[in-house]
Every structure is written in C-alpha cells, then in structure tokens.
MIDOSE-1310 file (N, C-alpha, C; in nm, 2 decimals, decimal comma, always signed):
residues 276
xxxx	+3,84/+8,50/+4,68/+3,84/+8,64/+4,70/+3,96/+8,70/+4,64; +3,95/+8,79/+4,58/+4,06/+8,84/+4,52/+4,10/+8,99/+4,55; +4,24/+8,97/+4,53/+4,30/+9,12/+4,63/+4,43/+9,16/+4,51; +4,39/+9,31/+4,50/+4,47/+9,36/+4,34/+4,55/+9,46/+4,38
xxxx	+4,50/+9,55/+4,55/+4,56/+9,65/+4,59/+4,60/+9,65/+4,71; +4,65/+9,75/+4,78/+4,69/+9,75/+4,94/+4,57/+9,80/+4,99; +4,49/+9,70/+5,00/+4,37/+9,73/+5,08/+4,41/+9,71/+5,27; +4,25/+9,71/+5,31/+4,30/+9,72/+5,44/+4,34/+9,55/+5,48
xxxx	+4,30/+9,45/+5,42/+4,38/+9,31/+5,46/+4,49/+9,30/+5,39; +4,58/+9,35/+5,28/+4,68/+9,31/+5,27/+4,80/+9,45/+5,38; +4,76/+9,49/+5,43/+4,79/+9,60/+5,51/+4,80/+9,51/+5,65; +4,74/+9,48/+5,65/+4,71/+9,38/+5,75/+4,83/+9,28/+5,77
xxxx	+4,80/+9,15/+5,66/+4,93/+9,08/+5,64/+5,04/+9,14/+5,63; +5,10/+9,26/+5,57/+5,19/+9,28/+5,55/+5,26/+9,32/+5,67; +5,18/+9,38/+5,81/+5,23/+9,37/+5,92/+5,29/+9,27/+5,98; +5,25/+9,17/+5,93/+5,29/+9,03/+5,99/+5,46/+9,00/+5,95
xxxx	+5,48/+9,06/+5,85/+5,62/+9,07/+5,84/+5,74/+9,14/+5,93; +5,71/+9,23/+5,93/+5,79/+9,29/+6,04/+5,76/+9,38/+6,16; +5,67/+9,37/+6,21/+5,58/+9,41/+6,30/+5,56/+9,32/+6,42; +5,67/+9,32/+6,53/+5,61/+9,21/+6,64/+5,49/+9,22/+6,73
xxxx	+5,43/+9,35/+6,73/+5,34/+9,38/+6,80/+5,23/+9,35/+6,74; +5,19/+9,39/+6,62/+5,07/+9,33/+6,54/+5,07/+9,18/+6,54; +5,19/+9,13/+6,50/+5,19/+8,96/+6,50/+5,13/+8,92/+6,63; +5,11/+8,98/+6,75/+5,10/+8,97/+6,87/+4,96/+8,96/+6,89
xxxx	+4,93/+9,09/+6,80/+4,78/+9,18/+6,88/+4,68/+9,06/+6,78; +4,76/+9,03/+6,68/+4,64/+8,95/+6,58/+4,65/+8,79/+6,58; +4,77/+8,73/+6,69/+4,78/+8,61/+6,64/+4,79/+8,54/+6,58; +4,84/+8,62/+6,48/+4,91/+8,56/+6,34/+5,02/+8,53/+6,29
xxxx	+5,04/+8,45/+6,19/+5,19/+8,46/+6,11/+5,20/+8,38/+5,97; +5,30/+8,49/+5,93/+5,33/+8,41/+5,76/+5,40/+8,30/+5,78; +5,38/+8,20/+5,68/+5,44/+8,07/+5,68/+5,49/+8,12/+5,47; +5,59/+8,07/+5,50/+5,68/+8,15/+5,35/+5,74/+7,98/+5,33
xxxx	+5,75/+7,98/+5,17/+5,82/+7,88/+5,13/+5,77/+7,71/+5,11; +5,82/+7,67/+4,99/+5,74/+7,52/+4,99/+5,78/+7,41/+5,09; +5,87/+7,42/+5,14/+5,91/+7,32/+5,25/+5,80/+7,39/+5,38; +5,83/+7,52/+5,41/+5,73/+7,56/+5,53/+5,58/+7,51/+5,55
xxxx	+5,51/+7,55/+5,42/+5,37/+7,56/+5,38/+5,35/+7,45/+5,40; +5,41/+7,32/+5,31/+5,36/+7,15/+5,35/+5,38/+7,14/+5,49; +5,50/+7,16/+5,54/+5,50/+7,09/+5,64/+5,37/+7,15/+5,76; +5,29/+7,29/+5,71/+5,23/+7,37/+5,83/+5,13/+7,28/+5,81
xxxx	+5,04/+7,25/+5,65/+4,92/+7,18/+5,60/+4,96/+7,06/+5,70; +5,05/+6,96/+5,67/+5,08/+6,82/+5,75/+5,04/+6,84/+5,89; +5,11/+7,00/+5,93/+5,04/+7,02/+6,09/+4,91/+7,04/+6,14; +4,86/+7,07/+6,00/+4,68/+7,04/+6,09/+4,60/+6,98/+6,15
xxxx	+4,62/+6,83/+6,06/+4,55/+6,74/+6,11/+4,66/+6,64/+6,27; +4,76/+6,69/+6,25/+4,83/+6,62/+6,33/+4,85/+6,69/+6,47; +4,88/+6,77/+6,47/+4,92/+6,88/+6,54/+4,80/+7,02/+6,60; +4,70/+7,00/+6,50/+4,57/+7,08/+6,57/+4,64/+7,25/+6,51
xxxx	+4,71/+7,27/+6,45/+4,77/+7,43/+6,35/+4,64/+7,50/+6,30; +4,61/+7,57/+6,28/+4,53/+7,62/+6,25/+4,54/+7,72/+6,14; +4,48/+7,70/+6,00/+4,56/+7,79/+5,87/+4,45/+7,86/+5,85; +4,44/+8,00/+5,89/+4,35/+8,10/+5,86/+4,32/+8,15/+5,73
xxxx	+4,42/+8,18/+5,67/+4,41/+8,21/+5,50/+4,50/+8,15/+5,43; +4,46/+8,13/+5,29/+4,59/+8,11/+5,21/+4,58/+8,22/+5,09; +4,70/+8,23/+5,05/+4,70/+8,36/+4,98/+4,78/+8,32/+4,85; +4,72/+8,33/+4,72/+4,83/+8,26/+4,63/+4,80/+8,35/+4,47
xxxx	+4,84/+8,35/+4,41/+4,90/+8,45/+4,28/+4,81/+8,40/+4,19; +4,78/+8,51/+4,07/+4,71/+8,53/+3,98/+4,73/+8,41/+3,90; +4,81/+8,33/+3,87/+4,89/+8,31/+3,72/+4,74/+8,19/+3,66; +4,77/+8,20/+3,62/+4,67/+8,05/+3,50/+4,70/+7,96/+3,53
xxxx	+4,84/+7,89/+3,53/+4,83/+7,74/+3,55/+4,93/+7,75/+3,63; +4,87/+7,71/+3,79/+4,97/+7,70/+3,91/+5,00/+7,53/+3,87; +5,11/+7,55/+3,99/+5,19/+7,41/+3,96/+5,02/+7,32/+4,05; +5,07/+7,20/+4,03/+4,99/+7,13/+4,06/+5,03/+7,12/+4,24
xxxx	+5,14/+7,11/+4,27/+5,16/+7,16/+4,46/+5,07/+7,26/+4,49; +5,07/+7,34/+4,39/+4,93/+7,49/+4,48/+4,82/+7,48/+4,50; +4,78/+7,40/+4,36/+4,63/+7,36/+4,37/+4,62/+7,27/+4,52; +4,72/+7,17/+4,52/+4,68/+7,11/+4,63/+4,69/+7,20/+4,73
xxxx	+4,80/+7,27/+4,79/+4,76/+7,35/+4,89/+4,66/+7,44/+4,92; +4,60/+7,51/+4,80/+4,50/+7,61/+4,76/+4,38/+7,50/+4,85; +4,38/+7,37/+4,78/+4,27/+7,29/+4,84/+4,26/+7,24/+4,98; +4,35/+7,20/+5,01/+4,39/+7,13/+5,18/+4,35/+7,24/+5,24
xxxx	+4,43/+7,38/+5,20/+4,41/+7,49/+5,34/+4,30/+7,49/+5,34; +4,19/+7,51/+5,22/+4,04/+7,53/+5,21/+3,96/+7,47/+5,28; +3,96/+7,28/+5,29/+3,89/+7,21/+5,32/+3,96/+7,20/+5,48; +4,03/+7,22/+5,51/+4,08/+7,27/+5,68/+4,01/+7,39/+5,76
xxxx	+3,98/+7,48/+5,68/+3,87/+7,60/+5,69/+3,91/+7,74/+5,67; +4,04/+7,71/+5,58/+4,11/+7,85/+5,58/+4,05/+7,92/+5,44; +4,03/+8,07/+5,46/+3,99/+8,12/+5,34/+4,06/+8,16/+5,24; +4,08/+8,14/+5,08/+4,14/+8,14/+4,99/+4,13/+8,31/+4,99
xxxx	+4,24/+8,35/+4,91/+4,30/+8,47/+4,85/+4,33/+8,49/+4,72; +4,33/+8,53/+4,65/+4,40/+8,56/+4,49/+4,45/+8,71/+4,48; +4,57/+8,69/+4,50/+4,67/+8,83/+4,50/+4,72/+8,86/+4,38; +4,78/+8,98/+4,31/+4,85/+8,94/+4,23/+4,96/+8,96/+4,24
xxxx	+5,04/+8,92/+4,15/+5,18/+8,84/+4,09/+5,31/+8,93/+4,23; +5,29/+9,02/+4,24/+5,35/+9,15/+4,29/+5,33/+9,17/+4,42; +5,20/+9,14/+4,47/+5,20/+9,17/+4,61/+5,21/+9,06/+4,69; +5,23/+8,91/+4,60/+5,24/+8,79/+4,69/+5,36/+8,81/+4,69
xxxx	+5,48/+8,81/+4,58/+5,58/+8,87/+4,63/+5,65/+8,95/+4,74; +5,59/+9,05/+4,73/+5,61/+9,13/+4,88/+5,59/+9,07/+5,02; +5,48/+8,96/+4,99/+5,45/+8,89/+5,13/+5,55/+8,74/+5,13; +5,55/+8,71/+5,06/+5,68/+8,60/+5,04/+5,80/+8,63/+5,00
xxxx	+5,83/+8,75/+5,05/+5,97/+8,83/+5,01/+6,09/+8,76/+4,92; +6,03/+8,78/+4,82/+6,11/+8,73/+4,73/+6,12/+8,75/+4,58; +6,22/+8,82/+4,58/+6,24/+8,92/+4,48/+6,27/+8,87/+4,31; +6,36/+8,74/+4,33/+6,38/+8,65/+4,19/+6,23/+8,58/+4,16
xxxx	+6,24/+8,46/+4,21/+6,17/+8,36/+4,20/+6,01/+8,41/+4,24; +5,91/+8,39/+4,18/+5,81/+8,45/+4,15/+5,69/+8,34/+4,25; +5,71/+8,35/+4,38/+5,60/+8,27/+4,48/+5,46/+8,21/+4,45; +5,45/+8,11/+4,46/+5,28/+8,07/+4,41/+5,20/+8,09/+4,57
xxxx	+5,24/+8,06/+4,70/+5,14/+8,05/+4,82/+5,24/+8,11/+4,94; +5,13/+8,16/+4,97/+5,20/+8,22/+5,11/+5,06/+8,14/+5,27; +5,07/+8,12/+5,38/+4,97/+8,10/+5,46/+4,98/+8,20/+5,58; +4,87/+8,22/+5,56/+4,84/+8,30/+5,76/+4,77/+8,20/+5,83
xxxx	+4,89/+8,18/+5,93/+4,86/+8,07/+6,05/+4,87/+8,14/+6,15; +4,77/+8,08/+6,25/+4,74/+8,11/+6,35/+4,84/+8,08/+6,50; +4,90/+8,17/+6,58/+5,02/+8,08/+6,64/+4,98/+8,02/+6,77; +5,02/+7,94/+6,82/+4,93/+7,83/+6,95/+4,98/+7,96/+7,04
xxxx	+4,90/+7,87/+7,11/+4,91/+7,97/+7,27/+5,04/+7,92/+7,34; +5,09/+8,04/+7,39/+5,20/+8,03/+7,47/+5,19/+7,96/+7,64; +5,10/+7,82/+7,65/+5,09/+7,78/+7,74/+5,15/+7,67/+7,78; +5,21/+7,63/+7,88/+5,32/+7,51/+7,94/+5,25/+7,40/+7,94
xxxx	+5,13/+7,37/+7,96/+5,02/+7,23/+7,90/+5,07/+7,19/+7,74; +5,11/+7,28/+7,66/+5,15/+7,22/+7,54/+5,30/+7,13/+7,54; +5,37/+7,19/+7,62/+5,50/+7,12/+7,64/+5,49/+6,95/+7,69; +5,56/+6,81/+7,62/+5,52/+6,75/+7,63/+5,61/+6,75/+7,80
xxxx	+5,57/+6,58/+7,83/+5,66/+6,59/+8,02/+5,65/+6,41/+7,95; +5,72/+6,39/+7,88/+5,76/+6,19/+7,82/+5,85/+6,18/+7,92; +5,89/+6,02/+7,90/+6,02/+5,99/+7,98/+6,15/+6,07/+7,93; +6,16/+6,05/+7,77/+6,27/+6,09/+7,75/+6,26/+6,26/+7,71
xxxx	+6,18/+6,26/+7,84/+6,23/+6,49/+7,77/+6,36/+6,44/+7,73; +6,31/+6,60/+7,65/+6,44/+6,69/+7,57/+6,41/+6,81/+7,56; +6,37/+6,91/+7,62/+6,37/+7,01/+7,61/+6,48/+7,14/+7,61; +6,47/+7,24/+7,52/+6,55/+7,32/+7,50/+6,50/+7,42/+7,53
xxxx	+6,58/+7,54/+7,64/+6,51/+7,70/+7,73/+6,60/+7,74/+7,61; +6,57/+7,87/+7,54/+6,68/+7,98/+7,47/+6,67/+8,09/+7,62; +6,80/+8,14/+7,67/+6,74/+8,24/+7,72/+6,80/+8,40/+7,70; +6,69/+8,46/+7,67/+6,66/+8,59/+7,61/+6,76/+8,60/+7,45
xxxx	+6,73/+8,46/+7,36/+6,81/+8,47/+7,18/+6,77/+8,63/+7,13; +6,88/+8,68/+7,08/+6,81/+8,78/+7,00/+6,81/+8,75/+6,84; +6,84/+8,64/+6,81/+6,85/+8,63/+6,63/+6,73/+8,53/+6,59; +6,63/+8,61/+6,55/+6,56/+8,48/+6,49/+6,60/+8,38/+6,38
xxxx	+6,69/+8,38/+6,35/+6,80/+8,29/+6,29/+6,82/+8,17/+6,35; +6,86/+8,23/+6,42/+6,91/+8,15/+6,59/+6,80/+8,01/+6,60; +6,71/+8,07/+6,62/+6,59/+8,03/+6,72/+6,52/+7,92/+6,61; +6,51/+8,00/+6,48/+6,45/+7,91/+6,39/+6,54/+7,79/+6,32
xxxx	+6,69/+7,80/+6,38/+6,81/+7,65/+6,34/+6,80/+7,60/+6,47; +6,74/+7,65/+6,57/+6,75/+7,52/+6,67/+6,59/+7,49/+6,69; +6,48/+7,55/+6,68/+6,37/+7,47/+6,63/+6,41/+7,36/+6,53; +6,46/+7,35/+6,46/+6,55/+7,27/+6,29/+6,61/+7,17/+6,42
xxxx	+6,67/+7,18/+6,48/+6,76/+7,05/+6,57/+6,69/+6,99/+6,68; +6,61/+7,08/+6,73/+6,51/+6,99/+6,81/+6,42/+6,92/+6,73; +6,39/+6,93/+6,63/+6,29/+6,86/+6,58/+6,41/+6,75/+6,49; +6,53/+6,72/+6,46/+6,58/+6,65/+6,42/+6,66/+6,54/+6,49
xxxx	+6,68/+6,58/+6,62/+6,76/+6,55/+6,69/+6,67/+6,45/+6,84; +6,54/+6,47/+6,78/+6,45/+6,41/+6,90/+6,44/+6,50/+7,02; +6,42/+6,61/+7,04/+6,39/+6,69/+7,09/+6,24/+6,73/+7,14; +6,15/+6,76/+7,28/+6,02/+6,75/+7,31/+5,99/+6,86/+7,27
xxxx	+6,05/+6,99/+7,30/+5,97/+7,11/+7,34/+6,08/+7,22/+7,30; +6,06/+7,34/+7,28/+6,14/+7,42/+7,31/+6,05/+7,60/+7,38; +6,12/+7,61/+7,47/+6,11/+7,74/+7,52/+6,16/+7,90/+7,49; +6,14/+7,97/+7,45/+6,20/+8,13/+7,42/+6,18/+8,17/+7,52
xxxx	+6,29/+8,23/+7,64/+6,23/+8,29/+7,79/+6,30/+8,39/+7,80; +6,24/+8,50/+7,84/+6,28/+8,62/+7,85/+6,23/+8,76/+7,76; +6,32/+8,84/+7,77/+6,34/+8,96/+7,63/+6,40/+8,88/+7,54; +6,30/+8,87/+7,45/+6,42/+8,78/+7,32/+6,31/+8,82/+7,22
xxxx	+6,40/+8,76/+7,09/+6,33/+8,78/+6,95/+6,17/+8,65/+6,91; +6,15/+8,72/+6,81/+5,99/+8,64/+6,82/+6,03/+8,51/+6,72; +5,99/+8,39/+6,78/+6,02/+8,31/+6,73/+5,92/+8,26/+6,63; +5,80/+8,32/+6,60/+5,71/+8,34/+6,50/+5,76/+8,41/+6,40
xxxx	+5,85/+8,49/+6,40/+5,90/+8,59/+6,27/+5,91/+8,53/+6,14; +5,87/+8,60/+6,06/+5,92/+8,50/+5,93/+6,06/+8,45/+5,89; +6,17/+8,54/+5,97/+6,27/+8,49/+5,94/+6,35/+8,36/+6,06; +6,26/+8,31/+6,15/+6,27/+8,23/+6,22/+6,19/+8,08/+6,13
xxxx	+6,09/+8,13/+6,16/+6,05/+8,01/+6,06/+6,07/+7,98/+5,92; +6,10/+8,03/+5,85/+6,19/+8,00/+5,74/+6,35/+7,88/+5,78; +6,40/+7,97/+5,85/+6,56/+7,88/+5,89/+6,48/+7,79/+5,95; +6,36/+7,75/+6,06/+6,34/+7,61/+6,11/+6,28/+7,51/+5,98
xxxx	+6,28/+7,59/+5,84/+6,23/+7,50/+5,73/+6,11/+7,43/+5,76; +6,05/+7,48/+5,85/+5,90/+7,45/+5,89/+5,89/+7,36/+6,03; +5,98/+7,34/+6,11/+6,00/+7,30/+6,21/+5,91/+7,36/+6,31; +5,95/+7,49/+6,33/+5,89/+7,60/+6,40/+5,76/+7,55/+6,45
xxxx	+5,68/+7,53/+6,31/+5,52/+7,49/+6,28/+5,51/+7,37/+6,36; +5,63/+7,23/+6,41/+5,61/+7,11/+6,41/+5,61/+7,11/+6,61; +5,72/+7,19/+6,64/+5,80/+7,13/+6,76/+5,68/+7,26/+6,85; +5,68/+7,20/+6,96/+5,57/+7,27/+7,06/+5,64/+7,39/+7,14
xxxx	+5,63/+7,51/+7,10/+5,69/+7,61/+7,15/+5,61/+7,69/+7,23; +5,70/+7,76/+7,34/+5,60/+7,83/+7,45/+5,72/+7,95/+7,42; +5,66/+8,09/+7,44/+5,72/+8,18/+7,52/+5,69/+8,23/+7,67; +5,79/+8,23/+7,78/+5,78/+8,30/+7,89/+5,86/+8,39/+7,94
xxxx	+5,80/+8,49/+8,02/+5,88/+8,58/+8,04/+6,04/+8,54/+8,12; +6,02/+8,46/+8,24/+6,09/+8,48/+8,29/+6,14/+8,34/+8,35; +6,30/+8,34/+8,41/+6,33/+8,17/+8,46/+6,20/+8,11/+8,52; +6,17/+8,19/+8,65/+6,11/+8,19/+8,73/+5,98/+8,08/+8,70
xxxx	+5,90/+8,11/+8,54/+5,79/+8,09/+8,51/+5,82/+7,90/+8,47; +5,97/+7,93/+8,40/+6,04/+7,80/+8,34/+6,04/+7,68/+8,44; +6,11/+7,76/+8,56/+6,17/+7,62/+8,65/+6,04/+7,58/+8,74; +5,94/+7,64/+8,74/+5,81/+7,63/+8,82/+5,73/+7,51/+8,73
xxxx	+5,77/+7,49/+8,57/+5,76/+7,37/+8,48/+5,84/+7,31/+8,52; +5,94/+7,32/+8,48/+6,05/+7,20/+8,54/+6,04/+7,13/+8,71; +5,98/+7,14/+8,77/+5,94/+7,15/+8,93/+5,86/+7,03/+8,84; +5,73/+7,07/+8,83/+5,60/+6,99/+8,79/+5,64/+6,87/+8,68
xxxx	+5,79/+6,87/+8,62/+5,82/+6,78/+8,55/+5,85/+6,63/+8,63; +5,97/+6,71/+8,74/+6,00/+6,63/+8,81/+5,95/+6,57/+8,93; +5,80/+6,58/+8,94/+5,71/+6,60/+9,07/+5,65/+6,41/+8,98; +5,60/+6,44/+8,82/+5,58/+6,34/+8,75/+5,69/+6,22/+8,72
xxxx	+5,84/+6,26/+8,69/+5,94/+6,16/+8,63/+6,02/+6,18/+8,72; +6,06/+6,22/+8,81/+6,15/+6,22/+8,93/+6,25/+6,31/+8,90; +6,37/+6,29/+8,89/+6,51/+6,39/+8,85/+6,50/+6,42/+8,73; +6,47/+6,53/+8,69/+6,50/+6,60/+8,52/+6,62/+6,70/+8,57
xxxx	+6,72/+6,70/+8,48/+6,86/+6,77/+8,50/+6,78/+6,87/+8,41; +6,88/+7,03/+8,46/+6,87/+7,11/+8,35/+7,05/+7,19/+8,38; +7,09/+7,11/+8,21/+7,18/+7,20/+8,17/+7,23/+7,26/+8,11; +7,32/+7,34/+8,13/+7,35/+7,50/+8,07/+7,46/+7,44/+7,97
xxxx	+7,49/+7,55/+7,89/+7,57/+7,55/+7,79/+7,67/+7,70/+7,79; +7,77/+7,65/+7,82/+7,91/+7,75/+7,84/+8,01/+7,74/+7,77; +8,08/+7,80/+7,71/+8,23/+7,79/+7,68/+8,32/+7,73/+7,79; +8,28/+7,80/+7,91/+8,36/+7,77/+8,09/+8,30/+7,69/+8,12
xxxx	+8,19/+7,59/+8,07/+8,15/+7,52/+8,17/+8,21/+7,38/+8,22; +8,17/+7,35/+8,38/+8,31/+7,29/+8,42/+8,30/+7,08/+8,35; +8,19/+7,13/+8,29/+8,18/+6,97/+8,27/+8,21/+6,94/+8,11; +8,31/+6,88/+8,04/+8,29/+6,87/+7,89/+8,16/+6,76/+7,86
xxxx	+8,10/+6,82/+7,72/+7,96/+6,77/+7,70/+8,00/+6,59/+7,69; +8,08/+6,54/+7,66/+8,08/+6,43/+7,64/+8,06/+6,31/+7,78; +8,13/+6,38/+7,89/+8,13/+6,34/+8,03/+7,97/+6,36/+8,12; +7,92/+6,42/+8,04/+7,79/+6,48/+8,10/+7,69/+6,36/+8,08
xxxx	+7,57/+6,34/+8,13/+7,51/+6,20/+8,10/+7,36/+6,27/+8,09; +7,32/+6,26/+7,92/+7,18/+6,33/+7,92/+7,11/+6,21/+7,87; +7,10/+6,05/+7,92/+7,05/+5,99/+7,87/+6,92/+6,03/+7,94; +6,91/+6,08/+8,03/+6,81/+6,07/+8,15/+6,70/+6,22/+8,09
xxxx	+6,56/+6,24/+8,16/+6,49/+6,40/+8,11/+6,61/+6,50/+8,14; +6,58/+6,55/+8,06/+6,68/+6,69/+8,02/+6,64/+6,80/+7,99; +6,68/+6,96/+8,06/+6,62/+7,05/+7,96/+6,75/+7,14/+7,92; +6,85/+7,16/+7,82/+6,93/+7,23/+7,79/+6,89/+7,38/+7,79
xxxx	+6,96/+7,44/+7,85/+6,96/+7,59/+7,87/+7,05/+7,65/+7,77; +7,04/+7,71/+7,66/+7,13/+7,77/+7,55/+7,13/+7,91/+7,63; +7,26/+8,02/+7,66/+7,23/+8,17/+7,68/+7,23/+8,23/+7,56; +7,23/+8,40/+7,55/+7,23/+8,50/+7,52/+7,33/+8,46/+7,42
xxxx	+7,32/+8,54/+7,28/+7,42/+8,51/+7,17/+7,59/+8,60/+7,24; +7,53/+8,68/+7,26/+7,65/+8,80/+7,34/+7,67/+8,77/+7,46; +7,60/+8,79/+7,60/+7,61/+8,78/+7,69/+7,61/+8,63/+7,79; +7,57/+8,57/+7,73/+7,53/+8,41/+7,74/+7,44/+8,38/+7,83
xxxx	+7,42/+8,29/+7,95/+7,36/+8,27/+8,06/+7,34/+8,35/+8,14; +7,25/+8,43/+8,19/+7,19/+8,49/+8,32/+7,24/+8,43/+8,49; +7,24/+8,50/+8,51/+7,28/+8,46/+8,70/+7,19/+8,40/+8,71; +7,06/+8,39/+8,67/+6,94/+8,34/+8,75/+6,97/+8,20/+8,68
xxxx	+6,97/+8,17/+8,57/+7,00/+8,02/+8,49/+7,10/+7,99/+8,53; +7,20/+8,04/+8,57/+7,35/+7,94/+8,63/+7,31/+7,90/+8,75; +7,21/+8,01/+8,85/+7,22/+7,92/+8,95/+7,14/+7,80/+8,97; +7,04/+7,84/+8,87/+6,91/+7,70/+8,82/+6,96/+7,56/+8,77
xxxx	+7,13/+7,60/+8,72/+7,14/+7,45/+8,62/+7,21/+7,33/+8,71; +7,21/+7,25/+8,67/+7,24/+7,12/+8,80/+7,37/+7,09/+8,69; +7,41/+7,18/+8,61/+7,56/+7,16/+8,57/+7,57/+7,24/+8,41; +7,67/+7,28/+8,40/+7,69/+7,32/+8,31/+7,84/+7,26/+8,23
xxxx	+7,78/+7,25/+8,10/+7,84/+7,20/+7,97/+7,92/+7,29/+7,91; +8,04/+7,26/+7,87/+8,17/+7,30/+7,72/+8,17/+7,21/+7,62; +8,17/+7,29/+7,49/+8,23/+7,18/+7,40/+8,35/+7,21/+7,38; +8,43/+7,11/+7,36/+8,59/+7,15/+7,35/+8,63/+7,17/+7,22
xxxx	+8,74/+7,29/+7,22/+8,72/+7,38/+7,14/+8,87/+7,34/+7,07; +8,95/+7,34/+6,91/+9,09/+7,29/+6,90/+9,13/+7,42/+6,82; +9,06/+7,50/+6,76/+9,09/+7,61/+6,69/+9,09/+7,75/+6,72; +9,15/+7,82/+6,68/+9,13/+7,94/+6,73/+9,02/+8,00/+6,79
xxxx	+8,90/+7,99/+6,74/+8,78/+8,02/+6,79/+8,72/+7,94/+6,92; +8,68/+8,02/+7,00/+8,66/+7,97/+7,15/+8,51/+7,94/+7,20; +8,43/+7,96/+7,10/+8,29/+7,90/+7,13/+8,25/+7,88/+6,95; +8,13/+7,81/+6,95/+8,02/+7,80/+6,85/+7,89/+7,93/+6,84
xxxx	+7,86/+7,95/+6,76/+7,77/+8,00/+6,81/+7,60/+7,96/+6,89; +7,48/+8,01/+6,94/+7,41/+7,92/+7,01/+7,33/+7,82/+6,94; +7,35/+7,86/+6,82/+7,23/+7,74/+6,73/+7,33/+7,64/+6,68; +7,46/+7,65/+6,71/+7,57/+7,51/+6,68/+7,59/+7,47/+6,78
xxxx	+7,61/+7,55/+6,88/+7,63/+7,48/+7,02/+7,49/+7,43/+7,10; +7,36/+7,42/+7,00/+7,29/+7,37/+7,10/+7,24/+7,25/+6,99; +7,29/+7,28/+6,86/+7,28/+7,20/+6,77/+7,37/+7,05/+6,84; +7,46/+7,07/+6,91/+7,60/+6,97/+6,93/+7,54/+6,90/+7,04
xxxx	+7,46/+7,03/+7,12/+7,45/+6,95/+7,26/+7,32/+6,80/+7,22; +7,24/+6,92/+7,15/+7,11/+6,79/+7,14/+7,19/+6,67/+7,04; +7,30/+6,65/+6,92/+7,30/+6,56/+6,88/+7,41/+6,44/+7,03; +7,47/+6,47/+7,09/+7,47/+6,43/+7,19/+7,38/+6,39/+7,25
xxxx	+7,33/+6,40/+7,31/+7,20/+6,34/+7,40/+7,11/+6,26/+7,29; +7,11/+6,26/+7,12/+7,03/+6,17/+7,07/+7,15/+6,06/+7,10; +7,28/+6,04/+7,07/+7,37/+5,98/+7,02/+7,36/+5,88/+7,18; +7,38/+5,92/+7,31/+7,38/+5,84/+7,37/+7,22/+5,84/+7,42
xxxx	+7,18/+5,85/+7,44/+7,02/+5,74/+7,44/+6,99/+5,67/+7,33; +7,03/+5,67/+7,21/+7,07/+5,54/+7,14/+7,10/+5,42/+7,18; +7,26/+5,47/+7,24/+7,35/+5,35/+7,34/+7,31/+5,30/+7,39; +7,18/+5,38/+7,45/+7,14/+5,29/+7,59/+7,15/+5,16/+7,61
C-alpha cells in the first residue's frame, strides 16, 4: 500500500509521535531506528509483540536489512506501507540520514500478570519519572543488568514515547513494563510477590539514604524504587521501603541522576548475586 500524502493514516501515525493521548486511545507506537526495529521483530516470536504496520521508503534498492524487515513484519501479520522518502523521515525524525523503516507496534497491556515473580526478582518502580530519557536508559539497565520487570507509577512520562524507546535502544520492546497509577496499586503486587517467595525487600534510592548501597544485601527478590528526577521519593514510598540506599558521593556533585543512580543500584545487585 502506498502513501504519498498526509492522508488520514499518516495523520494518524504522525500522532504517535508526540501525542500521549492518541498513543493511548490507539495503542500504539513508533519503534524508530535499526537497533529498535530488530530487536521489536526478535520480540515477536519470543515475547508475543505484536507489529501492526511497517512503513518503509520509496527508494529502489533498499538495503538488504529492510527487505528482511519489510518481510518478517509481513509474515508476523503486519501490513506493509510505502511512504515516500520525506514523510518516512518525518516519522523517523531524522533529518540527515535518510530512514529505510519505521514500525507501528502495538503496546502490551498495562497488567501486573505480565510482571515476572522468579526467585531472583529484580524489579525496578520509577516513581512519577518525568524524562522519557530517563525511563528509556533504565529500561537499557534493566534489561542489561538482569533485571525482571520494570514499573512507571504515578503522574509520570510515557514510557512508550519515541524518545524513551529510542534511549532503551529497543529494550523498552524486551523488558515487561506496566504502568500504574499509584503506590498503592504497586505494593498490593509486591504483597502477592511475597505471599509466593517469602521476603522481597523493596528499596529506595536517596542521596540521604541511611544505608550505603554497598552494605545493603540485594542478593535476595528485590524491587528498587528510583524517585522523582527533582523531587525524589514520595512519602508514600519512604514509608513503603524496608530501607533506603546512597551511593557515596567524592565530588562536588551530591547525587547522580535517576537513570545512573538506578543504573549503579542494579549493577550492584547483578555484581553480588554473582558472588553468591
């Protein structure tokens, strides 16, 4: 099918870019980028992803990566697109480098049955991130670092955005993400974790907090609580956490920010369950 103008489907996609309400109302999202796109295709058959369209550029001779993607998303059930040169651009924002494929993926449901409950959780709560930046370099650490799950809870930014998924380099697409509104909804999971595995600690992450991360023992289930980029932790998560963590600081600067400080916390907790 081919699309030459701002009809009413590229009007459509193009909402998906900066539009969190549409990305909402239509359950959708762009997947941008050759690292993203494989890794989304990889998530089909593994992971149950679901790639609604693919959308890819006029030219004559795509590289031979496109054809294959042009084909995978097809025979997965997604319907092919032929845009041209200009408006795939627009949708793969990218103004030098001239895009061969963009995907509209379908985003999972925001339900707590997706979150794994293994022996060795690792779960990571953001509470209320506002940088999809943020969100999509610690999707990037949970999925590097051996991490189960990760949660967005609160008023916070959409961790579907394209500029989330991008920075998780296609992680986003891999690691099992829920949004919920509120603690409340969080620790009523964490309850049912521990009802299964016994004691799952959940801790916070502070500048003040009274425990340095090294002294802390996350060999055991874990759910790290990252706060607010500005305001940090909520009253309702301090009084939820069974301890809170500092990393110790030598420089002028007196915190990390939350996608290095949750970056630090999870390589910690891989580094000693290694030891075990």
């Amino acid at each position: 099918m081919r699309v030459t103008s701002r009809n009413a489907a590229f009007q459509q996609w193009e909402a998906l870019l900066g539009n969190r309400r549409k990305r909402h109302q239509l359950g959708r999202m762009l997947v941008q980028g050759v690292r993203p796109v494989t890794v989304a295709l990889d998530a089909v058959g593994r992971s149950g992803l679901v790639v609604d369209a693919v959308l890819h550029d006029d030219r004559p001779s795509p590289s031979q990566w496109a054809q294959d993607v042009v084909s995978r998303a097809v025979a997965s059930g997604a319907t092919a697109y032929e845009l041209s040169a200009e408006l795939l651009a627009e949708l793969a924002e990218q103004e030098q480098d001239r895009p061969e494929v963009v995907l509209v993926v379908v985003q999972p449901a925001d339900d707590v049955a997706r979150l794994p409950v293994p022996a060795d959780l690792l779960t990571v709560v953001l509470d209320r991130p506002s940088s999809p930046g943020n969100v999509g370099s610690i999707a990037r650490s949970v999925d590097a670092f051996g991490g189960t799950g990760l949660v967005v809870c609160g008023h916070a930014c959409d961790p579907y955005e394209p500029r989330a998924v991008r920075a998780s380099t296609g992680s986003a697409l891999t690691v099992p993400t829920v949004r919920l509104g509120s603690p409340r909804e969080v620790l009523a999971w964490v309850e049912a974790a521990r009802r299964d595995l016994g004691h799952v600690a959940v801790v916070g992450t502070d500048e003040h907090g009274e425990v340095e991360l090294a002294d802390a023992d996350l060999t055991g289930p874990t759910v790290v609580v990252t706060g607010n980029e500005t305001r940090g932790l909520s009253s309702a998560w301090r009084e939820a956490c069974d301890l809170v963590v500092h990393i110790p600081m030598t420089g002028t600067a007196s915190s990390l920010n939350a996608a290095n400080a949750t970056s630090v916390v999870l390589y910690e907790a891989s580094r000693q369950r290694r030891r075990r």
